[in-house]
N, CA, C and O atoms as CSV, one atom per row, in Angstrom:
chain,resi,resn,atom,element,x,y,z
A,1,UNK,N,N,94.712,62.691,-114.119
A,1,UNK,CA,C,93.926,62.218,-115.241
A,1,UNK,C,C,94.871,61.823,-116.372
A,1,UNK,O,O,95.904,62.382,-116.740
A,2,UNK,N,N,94.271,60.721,-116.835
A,2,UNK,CA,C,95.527,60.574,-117.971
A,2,UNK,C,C,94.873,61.118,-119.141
A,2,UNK,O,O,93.713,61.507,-119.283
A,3,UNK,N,N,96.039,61.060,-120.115
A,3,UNK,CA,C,96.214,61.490,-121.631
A,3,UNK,C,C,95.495,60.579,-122.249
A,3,UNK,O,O,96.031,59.472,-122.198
A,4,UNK,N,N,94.163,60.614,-122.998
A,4,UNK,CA,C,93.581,60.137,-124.544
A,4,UNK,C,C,94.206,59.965,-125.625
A,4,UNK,O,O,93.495,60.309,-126.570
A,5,UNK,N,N,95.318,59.552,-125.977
A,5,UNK,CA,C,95.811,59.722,-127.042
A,5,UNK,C,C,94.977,59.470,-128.456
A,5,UNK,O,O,95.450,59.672,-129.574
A,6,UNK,N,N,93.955,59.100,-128.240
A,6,UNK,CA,C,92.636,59.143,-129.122
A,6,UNK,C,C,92.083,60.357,-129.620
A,6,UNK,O,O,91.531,60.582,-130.696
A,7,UNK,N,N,92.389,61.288,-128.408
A,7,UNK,CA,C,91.447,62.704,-128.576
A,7,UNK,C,C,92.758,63.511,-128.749
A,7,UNK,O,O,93.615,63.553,-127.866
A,8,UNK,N,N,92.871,64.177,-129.991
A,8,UNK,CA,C,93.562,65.148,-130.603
A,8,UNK,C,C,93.358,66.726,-130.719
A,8,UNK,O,O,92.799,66.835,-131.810
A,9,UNK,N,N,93.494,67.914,-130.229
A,9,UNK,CA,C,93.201,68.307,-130.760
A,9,UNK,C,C,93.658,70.276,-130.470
A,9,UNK,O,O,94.690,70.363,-129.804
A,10,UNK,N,N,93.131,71.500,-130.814
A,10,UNK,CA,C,94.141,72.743,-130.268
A,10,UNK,C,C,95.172,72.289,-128.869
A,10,UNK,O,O,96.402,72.311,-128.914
A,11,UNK,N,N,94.356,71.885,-127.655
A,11,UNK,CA,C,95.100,71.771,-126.702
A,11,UNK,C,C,95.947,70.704,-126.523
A,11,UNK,O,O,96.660,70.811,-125.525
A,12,UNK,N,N,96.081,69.782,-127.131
A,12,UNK,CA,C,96.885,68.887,-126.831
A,12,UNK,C,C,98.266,69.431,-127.768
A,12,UNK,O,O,99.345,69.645,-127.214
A,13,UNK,N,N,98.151,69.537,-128.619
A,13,UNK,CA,C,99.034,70.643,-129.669
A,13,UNK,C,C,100.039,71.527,-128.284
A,13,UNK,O,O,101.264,71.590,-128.182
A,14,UNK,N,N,98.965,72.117,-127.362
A,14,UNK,CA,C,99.893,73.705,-127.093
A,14,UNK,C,C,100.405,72.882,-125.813
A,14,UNK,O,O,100.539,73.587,-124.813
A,15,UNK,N,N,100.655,71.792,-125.688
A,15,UNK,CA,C,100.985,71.586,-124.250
A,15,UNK,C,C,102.043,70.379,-124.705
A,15,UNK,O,O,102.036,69.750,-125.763
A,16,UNK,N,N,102.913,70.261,-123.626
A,16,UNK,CA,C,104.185,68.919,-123.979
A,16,UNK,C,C,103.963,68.191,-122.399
A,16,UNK,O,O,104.046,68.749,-121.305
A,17,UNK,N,N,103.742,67.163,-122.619
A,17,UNK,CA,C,104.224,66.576,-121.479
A,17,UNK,C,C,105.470,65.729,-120.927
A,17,UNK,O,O,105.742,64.681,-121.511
A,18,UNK,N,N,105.835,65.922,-120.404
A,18,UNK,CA,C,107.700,65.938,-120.042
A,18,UNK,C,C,107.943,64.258,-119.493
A,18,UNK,O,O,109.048,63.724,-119.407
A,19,UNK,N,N,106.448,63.521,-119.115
A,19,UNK,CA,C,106.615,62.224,-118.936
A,19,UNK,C,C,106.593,61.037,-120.272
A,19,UNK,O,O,106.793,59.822,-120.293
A,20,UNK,N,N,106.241,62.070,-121.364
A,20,UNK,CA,C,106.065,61.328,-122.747
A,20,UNK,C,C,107.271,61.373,-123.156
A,20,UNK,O,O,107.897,62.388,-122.848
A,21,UNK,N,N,107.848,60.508,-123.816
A,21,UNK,CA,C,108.821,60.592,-124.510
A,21,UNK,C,C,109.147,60.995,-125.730
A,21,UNK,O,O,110.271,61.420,-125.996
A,22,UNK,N,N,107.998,60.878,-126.760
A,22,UNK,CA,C,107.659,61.104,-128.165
A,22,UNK,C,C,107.627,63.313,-127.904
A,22,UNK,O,O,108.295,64.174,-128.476
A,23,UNK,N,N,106.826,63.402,-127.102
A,23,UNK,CA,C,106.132,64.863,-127.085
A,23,UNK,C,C,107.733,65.834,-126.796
A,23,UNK,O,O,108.241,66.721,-127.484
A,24,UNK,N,N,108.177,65.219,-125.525
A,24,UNK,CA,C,110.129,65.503,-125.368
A,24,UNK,C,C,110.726,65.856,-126.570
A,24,UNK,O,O,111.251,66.892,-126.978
A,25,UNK,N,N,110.465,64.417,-127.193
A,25,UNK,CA,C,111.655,63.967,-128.996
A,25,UNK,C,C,111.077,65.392,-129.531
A,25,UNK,O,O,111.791,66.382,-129.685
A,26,UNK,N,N,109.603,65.349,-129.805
A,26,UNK,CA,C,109.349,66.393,-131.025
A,26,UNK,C,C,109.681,67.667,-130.769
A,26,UNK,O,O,109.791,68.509,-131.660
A,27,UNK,N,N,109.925,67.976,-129.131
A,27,UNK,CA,C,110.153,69.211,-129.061
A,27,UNK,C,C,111.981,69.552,-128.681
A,27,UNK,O,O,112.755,70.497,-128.530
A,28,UNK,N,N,111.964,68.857,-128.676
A,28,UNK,CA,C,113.787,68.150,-129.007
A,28,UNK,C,C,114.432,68.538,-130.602
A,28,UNK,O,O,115.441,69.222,-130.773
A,29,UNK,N,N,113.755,68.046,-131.491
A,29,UNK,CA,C,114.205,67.909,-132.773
A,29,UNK,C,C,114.240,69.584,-133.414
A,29,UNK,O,O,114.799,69.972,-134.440
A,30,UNK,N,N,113.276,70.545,-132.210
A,30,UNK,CA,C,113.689,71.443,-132.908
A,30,UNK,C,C,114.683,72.415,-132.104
A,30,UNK,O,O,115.015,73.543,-132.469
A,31,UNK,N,N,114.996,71.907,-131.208
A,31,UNK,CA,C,116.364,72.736,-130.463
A,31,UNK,C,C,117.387,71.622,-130.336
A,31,UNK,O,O,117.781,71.431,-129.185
A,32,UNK,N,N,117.907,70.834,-131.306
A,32,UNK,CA,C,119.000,70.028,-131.327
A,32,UNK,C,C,120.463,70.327,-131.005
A,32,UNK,O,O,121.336,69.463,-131.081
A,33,UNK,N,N,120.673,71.507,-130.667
A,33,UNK,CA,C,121.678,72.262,-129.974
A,33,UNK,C,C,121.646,71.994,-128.764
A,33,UNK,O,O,122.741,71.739,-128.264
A,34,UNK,N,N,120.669,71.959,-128.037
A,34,UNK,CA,C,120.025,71.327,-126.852
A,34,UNK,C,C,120.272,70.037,-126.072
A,34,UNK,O,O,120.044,68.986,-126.672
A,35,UNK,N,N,120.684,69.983,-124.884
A,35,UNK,CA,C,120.752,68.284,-124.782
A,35,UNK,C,C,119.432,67.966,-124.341
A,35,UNK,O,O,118.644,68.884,-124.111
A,36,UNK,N,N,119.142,66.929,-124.215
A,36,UNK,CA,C,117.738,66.379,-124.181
A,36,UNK,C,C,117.226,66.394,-122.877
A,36,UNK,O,O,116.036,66.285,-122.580
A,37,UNK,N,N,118.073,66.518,-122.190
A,37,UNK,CA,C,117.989,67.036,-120.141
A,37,UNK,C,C,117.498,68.338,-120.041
A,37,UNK,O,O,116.731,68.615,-119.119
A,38,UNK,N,N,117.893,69.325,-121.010
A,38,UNK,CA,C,118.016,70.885,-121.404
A,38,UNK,C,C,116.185,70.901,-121.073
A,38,UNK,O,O,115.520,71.190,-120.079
A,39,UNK,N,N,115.790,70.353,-122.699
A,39,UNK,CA,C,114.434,70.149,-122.911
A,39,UNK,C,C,113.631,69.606,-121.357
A,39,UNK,O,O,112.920,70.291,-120.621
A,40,UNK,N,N,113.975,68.365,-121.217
A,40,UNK,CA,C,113.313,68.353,-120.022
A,40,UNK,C,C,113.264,69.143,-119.149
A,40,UNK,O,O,112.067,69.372,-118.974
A,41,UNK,N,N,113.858,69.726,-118.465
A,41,UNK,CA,C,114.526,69.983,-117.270
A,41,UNK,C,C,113.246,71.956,-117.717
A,41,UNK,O,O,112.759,72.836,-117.007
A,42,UNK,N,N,113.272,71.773,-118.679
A,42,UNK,CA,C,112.569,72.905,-119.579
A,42,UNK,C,C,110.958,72.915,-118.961
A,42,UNK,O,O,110.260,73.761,-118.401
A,43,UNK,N,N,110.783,71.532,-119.374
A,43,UNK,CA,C,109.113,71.683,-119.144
A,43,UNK,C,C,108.790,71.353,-117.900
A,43,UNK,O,O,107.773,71.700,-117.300
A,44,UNK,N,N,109.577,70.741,-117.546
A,44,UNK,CA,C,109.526,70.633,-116.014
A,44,UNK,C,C,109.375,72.048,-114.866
A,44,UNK,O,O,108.750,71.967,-113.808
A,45,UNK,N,N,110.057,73.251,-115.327
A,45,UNK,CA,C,110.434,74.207,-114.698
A,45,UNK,C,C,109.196,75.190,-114.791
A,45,UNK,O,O,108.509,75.868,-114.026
A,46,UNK,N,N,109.316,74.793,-116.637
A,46,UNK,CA,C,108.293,76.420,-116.816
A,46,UNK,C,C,106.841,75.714,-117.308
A,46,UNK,O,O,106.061,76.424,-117.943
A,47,UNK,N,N,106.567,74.649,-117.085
A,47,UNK,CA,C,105.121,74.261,-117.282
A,47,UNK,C,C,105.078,73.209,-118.183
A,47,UNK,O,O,106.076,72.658,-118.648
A,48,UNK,N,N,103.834,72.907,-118.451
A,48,UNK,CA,C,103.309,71.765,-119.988
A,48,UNK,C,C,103.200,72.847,-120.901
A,48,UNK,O,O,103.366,72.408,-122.039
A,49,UNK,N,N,102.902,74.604,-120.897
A,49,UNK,CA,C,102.648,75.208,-121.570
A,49,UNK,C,C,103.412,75.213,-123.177
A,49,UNK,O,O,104.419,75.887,-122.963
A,50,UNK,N,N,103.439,74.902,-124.323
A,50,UNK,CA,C,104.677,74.792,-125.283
A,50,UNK,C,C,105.320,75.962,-125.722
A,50,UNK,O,O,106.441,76.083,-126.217
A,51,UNK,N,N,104.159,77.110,-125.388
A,51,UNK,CA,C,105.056,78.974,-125.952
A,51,UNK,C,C,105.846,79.035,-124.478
A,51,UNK,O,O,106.941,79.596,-124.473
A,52,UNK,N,N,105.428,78.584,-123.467
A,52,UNK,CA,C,106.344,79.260,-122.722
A,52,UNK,C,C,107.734,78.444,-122.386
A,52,UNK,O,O,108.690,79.026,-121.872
A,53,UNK,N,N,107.756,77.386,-122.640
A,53,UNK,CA,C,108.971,76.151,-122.760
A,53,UNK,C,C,109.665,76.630,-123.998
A,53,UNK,O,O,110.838,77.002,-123.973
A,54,UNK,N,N,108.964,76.618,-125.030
A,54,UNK,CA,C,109.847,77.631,-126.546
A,54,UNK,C,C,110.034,78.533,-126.155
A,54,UNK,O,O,111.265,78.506,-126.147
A,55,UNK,N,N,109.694,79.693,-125.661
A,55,UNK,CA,C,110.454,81.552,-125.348
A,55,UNK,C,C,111.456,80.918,-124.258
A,55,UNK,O,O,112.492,81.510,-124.560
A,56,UNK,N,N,111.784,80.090,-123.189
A,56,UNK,CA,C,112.340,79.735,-122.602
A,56,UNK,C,C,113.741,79.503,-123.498
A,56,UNK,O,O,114.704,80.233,-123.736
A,57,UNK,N,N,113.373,78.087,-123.891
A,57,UNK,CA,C,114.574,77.752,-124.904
A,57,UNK,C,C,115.587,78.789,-125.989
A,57,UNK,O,O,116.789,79.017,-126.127
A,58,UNK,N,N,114.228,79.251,-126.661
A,58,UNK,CA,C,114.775,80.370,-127.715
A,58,UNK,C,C,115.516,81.381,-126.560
A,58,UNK,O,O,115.941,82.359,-127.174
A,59,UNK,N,N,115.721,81.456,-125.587
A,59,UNK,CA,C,116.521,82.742,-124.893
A,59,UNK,C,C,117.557,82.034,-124.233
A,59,UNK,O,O,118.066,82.794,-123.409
A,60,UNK,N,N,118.153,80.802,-124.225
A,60,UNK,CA,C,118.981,79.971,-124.151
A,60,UNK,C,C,119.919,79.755,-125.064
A,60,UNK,O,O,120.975,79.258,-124.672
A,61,UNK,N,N,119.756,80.071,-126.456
A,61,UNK,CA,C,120.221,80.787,-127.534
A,61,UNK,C,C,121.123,78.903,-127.886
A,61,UNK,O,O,120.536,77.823,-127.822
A,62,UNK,N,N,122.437,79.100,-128.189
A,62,UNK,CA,C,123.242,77.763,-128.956
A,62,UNK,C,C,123.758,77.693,-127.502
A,62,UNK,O,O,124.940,77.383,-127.655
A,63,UNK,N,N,123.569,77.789,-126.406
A,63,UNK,CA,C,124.584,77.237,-125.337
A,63,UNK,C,C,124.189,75.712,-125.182
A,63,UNK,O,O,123.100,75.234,-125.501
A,64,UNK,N,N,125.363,74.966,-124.584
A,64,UNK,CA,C,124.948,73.412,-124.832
A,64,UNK,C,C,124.875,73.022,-123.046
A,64,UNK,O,O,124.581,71.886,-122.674
């Protein structure tokens, strides 16, 4: 099913999708220590979920 980008709203918030590029960037910009493969390679592994892709990252700490 695809994405509405029309329809906004809690759930689209808690989820990233790893084929968007924008949703990647934003969740990129806040682990910029990160290479941008890091991030992917992130949501790819541990879900669209965004707490569990962030507790992921955050325990990845400054390694590049």
């Amino acid at each position: 099913m695809s994405d509405n980008k029309q329809l906004k709203g809690q759930q689209d918030r808690n989820k990233v999708n790893a084929r968007e590029p924008y949703e990647v960037e934003d969740l990129h910009q806040k682990y910029p220590h990160l290479s941008h493969q890091t991030v992917v390679d992130a949501v790819k592994s541990h879900g669209p979920e965004r707490k569990k892709v962030e507790a992921y990252l955050d325990g990845l700490g400054h390694k590049k």
